[in-house]
C-alpha positions in Angstrom: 0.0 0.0 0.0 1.7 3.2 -0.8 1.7 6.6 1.0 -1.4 7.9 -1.1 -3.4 4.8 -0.6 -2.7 4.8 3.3 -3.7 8.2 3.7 -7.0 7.2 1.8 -7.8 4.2 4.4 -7.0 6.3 7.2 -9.4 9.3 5.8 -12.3 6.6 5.4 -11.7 4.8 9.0 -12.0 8.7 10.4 -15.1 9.3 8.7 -16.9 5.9 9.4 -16.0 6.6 13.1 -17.2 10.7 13.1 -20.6 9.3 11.6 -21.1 6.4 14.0 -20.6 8.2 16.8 -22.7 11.8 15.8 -25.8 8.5 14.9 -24.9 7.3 17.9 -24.8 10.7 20.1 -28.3 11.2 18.0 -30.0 8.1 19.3 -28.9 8.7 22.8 -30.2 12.2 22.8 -33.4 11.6 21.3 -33.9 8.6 24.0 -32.9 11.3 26.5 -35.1 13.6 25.3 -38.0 11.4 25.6 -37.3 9.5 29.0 -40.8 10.7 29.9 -42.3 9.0 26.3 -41.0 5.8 26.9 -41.7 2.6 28.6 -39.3 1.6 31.0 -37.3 -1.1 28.7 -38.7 -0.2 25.3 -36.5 1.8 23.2 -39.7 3.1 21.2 -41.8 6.4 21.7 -45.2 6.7 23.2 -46.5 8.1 19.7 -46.7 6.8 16.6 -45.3 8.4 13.9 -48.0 10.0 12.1 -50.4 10.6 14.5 -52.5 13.2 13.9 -53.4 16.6 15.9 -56.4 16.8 18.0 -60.2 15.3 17.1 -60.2 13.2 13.7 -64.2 11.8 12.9 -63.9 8.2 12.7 -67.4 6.2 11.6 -68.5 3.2 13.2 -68.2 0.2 10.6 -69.7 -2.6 12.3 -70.4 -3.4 16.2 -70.3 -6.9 17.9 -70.9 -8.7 21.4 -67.6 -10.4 22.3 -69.5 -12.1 25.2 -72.5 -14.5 25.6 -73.7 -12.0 28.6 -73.8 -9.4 25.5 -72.2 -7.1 27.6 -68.7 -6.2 25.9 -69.3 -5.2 22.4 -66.8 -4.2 19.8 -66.6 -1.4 17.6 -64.9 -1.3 14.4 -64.1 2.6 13.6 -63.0 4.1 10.1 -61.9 7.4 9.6 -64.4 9.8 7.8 -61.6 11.5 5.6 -60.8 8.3 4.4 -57.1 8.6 5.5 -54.6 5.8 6.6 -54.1 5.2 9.7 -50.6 5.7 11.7 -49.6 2.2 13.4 -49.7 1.8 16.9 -48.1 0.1 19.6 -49.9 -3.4 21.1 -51.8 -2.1 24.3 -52.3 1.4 23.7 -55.4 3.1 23.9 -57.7 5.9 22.0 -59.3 8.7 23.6 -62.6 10.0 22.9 -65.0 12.6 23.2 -68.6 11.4 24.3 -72.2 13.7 23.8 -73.4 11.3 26.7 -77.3 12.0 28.5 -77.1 13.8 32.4 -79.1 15.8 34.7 -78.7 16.5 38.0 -81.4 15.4 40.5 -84.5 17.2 40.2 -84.0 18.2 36.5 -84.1 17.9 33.0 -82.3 15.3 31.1 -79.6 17.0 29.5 -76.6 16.2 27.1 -72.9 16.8 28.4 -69.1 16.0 27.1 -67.5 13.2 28.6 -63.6 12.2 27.8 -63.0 8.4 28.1 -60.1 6.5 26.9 -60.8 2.6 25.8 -58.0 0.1 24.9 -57.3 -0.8 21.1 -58.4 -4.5 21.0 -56.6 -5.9 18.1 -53.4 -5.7 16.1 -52.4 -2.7 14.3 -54.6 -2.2 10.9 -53.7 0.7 8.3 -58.2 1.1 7.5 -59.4 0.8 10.9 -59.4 0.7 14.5 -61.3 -1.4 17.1 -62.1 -1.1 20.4 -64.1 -3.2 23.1 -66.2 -1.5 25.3 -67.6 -3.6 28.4 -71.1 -2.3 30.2 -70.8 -0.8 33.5 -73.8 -1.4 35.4 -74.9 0.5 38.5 -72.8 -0.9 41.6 -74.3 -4.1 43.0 -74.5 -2.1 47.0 -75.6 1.1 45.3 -78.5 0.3 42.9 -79.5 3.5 43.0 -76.7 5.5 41.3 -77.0 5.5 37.5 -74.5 3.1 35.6 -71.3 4.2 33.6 -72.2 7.2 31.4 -70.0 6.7 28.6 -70.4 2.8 28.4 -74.3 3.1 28.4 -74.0 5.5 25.5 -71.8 3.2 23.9 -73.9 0.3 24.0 -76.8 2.0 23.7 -76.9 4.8 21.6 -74.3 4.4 19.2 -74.8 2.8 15.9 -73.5 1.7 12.8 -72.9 5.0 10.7 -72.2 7.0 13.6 -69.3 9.0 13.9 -67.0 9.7 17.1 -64.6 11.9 17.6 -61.1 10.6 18.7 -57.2 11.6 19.8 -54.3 9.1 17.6 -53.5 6.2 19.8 -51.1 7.2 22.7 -49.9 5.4 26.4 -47.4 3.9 28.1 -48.4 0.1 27.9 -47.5 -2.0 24.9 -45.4 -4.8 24.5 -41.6 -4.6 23.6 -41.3 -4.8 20.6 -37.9 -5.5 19.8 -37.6 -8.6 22.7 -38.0 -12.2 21.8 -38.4 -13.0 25.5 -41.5 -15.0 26.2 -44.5 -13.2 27.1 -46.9 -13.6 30.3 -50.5 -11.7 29.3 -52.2 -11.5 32.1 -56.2 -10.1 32.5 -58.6 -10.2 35.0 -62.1 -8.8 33.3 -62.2 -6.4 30.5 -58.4 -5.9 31.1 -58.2 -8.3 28.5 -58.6 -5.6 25.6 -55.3 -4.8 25.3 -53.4 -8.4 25.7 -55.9 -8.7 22.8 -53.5 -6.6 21.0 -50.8 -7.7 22.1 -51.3 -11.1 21.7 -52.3 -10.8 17.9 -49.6 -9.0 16.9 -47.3 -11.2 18.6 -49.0 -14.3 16.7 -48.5 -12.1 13.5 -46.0 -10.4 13.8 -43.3 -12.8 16.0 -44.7 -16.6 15.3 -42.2 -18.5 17.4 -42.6 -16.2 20.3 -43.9 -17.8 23.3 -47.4 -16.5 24.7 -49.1 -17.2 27.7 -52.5 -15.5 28.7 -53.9 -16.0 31.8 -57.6 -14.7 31.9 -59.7 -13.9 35.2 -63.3 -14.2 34.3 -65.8 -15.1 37.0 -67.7 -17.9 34.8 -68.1 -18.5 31.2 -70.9 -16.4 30.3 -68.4 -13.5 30.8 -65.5 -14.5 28.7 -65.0 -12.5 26.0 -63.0 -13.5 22.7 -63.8 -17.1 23.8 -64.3 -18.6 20.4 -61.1 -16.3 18.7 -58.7 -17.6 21.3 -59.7 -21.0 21.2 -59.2 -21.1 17.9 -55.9 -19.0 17.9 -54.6 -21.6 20.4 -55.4 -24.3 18.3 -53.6 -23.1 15.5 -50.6 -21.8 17.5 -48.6 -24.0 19.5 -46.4 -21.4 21.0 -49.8 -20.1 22.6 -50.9 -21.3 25.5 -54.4 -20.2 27.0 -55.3 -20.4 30.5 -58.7 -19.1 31.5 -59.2 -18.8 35.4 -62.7 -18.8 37.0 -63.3 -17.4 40.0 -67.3 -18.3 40.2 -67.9 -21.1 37.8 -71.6 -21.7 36.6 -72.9 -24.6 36.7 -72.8 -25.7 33.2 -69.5 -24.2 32.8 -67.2 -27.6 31.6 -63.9 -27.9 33.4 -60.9 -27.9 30.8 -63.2 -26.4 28.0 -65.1 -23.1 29.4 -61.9 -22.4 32.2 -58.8 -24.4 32.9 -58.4 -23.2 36.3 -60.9 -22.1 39.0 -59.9 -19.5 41.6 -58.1 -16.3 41.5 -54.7 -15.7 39.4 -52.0 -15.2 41.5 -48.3 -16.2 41.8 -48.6 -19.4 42.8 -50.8 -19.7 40.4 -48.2 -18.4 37.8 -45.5 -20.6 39.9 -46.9 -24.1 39.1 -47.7 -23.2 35.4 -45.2 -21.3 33.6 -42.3 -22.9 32.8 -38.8 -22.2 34.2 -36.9 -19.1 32.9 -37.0 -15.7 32.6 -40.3 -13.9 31.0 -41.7 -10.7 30.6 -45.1 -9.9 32.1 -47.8 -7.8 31.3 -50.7 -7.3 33.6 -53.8 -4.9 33.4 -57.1 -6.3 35.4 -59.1 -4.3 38.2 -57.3 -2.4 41.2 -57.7 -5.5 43.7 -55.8 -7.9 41.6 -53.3 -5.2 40.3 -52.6 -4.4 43.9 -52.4 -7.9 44.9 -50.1 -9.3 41.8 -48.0 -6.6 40.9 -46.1 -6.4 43.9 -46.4 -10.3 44.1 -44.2 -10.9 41.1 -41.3 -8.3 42.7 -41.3 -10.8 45.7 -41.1 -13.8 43.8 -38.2 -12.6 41.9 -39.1 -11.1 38.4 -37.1 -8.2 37.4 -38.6 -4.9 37.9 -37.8 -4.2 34.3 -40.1 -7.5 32.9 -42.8 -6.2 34.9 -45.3 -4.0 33.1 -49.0 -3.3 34.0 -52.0 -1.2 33.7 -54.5 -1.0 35.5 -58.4 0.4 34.6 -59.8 3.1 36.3 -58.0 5.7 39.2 -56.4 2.7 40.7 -52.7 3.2 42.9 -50.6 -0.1 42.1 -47.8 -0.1 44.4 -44.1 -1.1 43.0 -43.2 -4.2 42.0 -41.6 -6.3 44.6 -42.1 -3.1 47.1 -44.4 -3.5 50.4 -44.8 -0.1 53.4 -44.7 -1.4 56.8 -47.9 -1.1 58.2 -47.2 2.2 60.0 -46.0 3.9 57.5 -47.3 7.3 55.8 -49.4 7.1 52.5 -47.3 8.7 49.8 -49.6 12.0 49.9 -48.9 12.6 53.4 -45.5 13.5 52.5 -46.6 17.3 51.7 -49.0 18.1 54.3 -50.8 21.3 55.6 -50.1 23.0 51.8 -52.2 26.0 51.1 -53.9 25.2 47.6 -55.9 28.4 46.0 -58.7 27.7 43.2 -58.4 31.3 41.5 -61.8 30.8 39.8 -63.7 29.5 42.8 -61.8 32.1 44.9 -61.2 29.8 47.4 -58.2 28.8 49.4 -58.1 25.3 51.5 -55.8 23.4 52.9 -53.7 20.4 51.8 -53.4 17.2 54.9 -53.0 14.4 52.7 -56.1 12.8 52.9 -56.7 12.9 49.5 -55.0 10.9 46.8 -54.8 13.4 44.1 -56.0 17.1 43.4 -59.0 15.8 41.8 -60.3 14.7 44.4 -59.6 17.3 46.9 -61.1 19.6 44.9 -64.3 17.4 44.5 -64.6 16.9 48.1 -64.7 20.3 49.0 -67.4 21.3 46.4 -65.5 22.8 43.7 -66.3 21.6 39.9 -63.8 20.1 37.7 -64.1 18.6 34.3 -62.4 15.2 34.3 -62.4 11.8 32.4 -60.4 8.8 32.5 -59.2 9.9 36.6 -56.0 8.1 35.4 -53.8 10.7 33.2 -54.4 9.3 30.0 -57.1 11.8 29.0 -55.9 15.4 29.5 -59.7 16.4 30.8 -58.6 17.4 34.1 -55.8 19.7 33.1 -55.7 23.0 34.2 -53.0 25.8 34.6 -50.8 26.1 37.3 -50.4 29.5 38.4 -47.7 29.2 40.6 -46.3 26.2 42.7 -45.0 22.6 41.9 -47.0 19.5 41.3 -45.8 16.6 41.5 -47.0 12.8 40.0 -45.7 9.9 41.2 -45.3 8.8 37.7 -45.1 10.6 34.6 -48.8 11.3 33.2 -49.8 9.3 29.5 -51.5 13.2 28.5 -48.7 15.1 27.6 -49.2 18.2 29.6 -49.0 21.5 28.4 -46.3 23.9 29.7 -47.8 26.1 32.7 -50.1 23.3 33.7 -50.8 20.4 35.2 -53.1 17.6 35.6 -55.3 17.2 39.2 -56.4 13.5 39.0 -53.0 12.5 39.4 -50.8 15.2 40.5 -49.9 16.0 44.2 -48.9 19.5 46.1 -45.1 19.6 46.2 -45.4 23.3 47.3 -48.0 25.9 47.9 -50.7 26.3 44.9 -52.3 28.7 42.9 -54.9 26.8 40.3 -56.7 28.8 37.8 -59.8 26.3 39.1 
């Protein structure tokens, strides 16, 4: 090699070097600059690329009872515009805007707004979405409150042809995409919406991936999917179904309506699941996510294999974490905070009662538009005058600079809420 030719190679090994490392200083960055967009171990951002701004008209295509109960239907949704759709990432969820019927006692019916957010229940399409939407009846010791607005209106009022107004797919829980690990699904009632997801994208998208689903139904009657995952399991072998009753009825046939009766839990997991290391995703109601989620920490599982979701305002503590029985709830941390509502122009005091501001501010009388009482839906949000809030984990609504969210956010300092 003469001079000419060296100097060549060494000009070329420079360059391939400068441009690795600026890519790689860009990935870094940009995973830096969305710590607060990504799942814990996925290197992939909350929102798909694509996603569109705001309230987009989507038409209902077709509607269907998942369940013989016929109390979880689906809803097949088509954008008006006729527009692709961005993908989205197994187990997120859409957010939508809800003309649902309301009164208060002693008046008229009228029509208000709701925000609710409703997990996608199947793979990524590029014409369509679907969701599944279960019936919320009136609570079983208080017959006489009315039943979940926005899934009565659902069920009841909206039709093929309809249109519904909807945010682009967005959250926090989806599956990792980029691991071949196998995968632990687990559901406990209409939790099972996004696993559904999950699931067939896995069987689509990763064939020799191992899946296991554990699903918590009380008896048969309230299975949904029940024919589509019987049939998925018998044409995948790397899927394994496990459906846990905790009330059987009477007809229901051990080994083909439930393979397990009880509760799922780690033992539970312990006796079934092979040996070796898997990743777990759980989303069910707060008793079971409160029970489980920690359960898996204690029995060994990596905090970092442990994802979960839970439906409605429900505190899950950390995985593998348990407070002595003396100890302070998290909110009593910052106690006795001043916390003004400009609007209301009134000023109260913060002890730690509460769990969030939301409900603070409900308890003492003062009216606040909210939604999904989780973060997902950005109906609570209101701006922050002055202080600090903070949440124990980061919100899925990507708040706007100057304010703040109330159904999850917590006093770190005096307030001022234009509320």
């Amino acid at each position: 090699m003469n001079a000419l030719q060296l100097l060549s190679y060494i000009s070329a090994v420079l360059v391939l070097q400068l441009v690795v490392g600026v890519s790689a200083g860009i990935w870094h960055r940009r995973v830096a600059d969305a710590a607060t967009l990504l799942d814990v171990n996925a290197q992939v951002p909350v929102a798909s690329s694509g996603a569109w701004s705001g309230w987009r008209d989507f038409r209902v295509a077709s509607r269907e009872f998942e369940d013989l109960g016929r109390t979880q239907c689906s809803f097949r949704l088509e954008p008006v515009d006729g527009g692709a759709l961005p993908p989205f990432l197994p187990g997120q969820y859409l957010t939508f805007s809800l003309p649902v019927a309301g009164s208060e006692p002693g008046e008229a019916v009228t029509e208000r707004t709701v925000t609710r957010c409703y997990s996608l229940s199947d793979r990524p399409e590029s014409s369509h979405y679907r969701i599944t939407v279960k019936r919320v009846p009136s609570p079983a010791q208080r017959p006489e409150l009315p039943p979940g607005a926005s899934s009565s209106h659902l069920h009841d009022r909206v039709q093929i042809g309809d249109v519904l107004r909807i945010k682009a797919p967005a959250g926090r829980f989806f599956i990792d995409l980029n691991s071949d690990l196998p995968v632990v699904l687990v559901a406990g009632g209409i939790g099972v919406t996004p696993m559904m997801s999950m699931l067939r994208w896995c069987l689509a998208e990763q064939p020799g991936r191992t899946v296991h689903l554990y699903y918590g139904v009380r008896r048969g009657s309230e299975q949904a999917f029940k024919q589509t995952l019987e049939s998925l399991a018998a044409a995948h072998p790397n899927f394994h179904l496990n459906v846990v009753q905790s009330d059987p009825a009477p007809d229901d046939l051990p080994g083909h309506d439930g393979q397990h009766v009880g509760r799922i839990d780690v033992d539970l997991l312990r006796r079934t699941l092979p040996h070796g290391r898997h990743q777990f995703y759980v989303c069910g109601p707060p008793a079971m996510m409160a029970s489980l989620v920690p359960a898996l920490g204690e029995w060994g599982v990596e905090s970092g294999d442990i994802h979960f979701e839970s439906f409605g305002p429900a505190s899950v503590p950390s995985p593998g974490t348990v407070a002595p029985p003396d100890a302070p709830a998290s909110n009593d941390v910052a106690a006795s905070i001043n916390v003004q509502f400009r609007r209301s122009g009134r000023t109260l005091t913060w002890s730690g009662q509460d769990g969030n501001l939301l409900d603070f501010a409900e308890r003492q009388g003062i009216a606040v538009e909210s939604g999904c009482r989780s973060g997902s839906c950005g109906s609570c949000e209101v701006r922050l005058v002055s202080g600090r809030v903070r949440y124990a984990s980061p919100p899925d609504h990507e708040v706007a600079p100057g304010c703040c969210l109330l159904c999850v956010g917590l006093p770190d300092s005096a307030l001022v809420l234009e509320a």
